[in-house]
Legacy VTK file of the C-alpha trace (Angstrom):
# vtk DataFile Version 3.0
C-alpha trace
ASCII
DATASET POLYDATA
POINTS 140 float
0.000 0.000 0.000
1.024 3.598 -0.377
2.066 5.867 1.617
-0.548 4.716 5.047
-1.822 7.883 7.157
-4.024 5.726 9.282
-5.154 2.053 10.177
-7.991 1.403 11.608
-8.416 -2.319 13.654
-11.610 -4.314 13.996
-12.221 -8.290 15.128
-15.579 -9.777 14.136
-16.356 -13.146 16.448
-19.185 -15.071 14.814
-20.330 -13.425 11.853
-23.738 -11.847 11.725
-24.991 -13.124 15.186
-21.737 -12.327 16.834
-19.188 -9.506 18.487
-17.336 -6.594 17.000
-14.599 -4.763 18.902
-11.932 -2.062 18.229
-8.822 -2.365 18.442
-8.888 0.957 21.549
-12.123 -0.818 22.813
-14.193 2.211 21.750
-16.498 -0.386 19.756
-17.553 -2.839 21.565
-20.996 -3.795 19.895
-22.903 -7.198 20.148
-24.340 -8.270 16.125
-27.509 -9.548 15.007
-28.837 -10.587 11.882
-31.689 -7.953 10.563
-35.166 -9.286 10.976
-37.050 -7.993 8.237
-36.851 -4.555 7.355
-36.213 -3.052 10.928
-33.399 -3.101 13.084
-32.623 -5.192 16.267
-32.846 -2.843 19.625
-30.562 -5.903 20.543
-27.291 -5.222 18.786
-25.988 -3.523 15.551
-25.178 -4.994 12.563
-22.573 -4.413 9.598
-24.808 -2.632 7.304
-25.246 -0.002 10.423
-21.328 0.040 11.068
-21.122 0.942 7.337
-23.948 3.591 7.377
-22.066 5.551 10.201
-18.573 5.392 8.117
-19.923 6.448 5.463
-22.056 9.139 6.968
-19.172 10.592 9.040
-16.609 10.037 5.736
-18.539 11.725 3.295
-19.358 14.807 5.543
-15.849 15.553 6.381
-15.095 15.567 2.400
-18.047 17.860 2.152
-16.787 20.261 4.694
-13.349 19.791 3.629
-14.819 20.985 0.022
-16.609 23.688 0.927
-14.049 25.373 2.843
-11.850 25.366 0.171
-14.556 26.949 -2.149
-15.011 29.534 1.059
-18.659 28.167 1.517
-19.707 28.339 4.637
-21.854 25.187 5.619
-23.840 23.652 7.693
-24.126 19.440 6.553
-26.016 16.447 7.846
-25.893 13.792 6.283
-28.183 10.356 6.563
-26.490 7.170 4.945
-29.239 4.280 4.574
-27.430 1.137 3.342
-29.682 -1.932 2.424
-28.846 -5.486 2.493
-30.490 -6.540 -0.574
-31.074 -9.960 -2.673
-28.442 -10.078 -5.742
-30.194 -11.861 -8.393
-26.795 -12.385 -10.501
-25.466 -14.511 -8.075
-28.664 -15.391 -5.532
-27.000 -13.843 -2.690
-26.526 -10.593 -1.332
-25.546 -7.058 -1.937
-25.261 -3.385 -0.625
-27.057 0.008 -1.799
-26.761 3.249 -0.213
-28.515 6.483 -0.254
-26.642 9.575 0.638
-29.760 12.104 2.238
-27.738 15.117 2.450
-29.293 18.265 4.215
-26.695 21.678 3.693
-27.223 24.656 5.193
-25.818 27.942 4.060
-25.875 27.694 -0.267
-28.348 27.527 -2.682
-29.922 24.216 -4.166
-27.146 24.843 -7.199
-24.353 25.126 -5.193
-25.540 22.099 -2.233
-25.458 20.309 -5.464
-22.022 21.127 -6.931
-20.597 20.810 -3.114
-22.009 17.407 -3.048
-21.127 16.055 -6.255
-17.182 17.295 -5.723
-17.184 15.583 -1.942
-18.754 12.453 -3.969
-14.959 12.620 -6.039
-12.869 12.961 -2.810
-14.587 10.933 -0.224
-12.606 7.559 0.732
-15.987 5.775 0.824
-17.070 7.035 -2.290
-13.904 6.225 -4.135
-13.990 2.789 -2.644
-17.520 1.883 -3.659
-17.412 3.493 -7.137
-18.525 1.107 -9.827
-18.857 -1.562 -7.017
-22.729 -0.601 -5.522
-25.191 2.000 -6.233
-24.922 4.891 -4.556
-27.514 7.729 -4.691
-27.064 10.908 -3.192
-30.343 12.992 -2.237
-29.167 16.710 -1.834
-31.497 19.171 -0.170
-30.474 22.645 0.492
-32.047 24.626 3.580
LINES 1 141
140 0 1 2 3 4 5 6 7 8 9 10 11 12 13 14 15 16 17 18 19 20 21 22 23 24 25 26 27 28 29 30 31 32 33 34 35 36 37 38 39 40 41 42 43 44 45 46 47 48 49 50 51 52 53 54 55 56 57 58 59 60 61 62 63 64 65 66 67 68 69 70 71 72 73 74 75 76 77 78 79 80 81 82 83 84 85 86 87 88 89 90 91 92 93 94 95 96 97 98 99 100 101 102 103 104 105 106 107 108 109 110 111 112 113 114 115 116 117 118 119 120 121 122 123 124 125 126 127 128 129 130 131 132 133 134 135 136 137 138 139
């Protein structure tokens, strides 16, 4: 690998129904398989873990844009990512939607802000061409 900034450390125990842990103990997070289409109040599961990445990953490249446009912003964004059937294979497969709420631009320019933070963003550049990603852009 290139030149490494940061490495991040997790152990999964047991798959879907089991135990994920950092490596500084932070996460410490019992798993359990999704029950139809709502969540467990019982544990987390990897398709959450991914949501939050991606949600914090992608709004630090949006900030990181916009302050180097001199845009002064205010972002949230919600990342829903769905464990859905893959009918090329039978099996499984990820989608995410990007609901992105910025504060302080017009429509045009929440737009152009989220489109160049859709280039830079580790999680977008890893997922390009792999899943479909939609991003939902409303400016308030």
């Amino acid at each position: 690998m290139a030149d490494v900034k940061f490495t991040a450390q997790a152990k999964a125990v047991g798959g879907r129904n089991g135990h994920v842990t950092s490596d500084n103990g932070v996460l410490d997070h019992k798993l359990v398989m999704p029950t139809g289409k709502e969540s467990s109040t019982e544990g987390t599961n990897p398709e959450q873990l991914f949501a939050a990445g991606y949600a914090a990953c992608f709004d630090g490249a949006l900030n990181l844009v916009a302050s180097k446009e001199k845009k002064d912003i205010d972002s949230e964004i919600n990342a829903e990512v769905s464990l859905m059937t893959d009918p090329e294979d039978n099996g499984y497969k990820i989608g995410v939607v990007l609901n992105i709420s910025v504060k302080g631009v017009s429509q045009a320019e929440a737009e152009e802000l989220v489109q160049k933070a859709h280039q830079v963003c580790p999680y977008s550049k890893a997922t390009r061409g792999n899943i479909d990603v939609d991003l939902n852009v409303k400016a308030q």
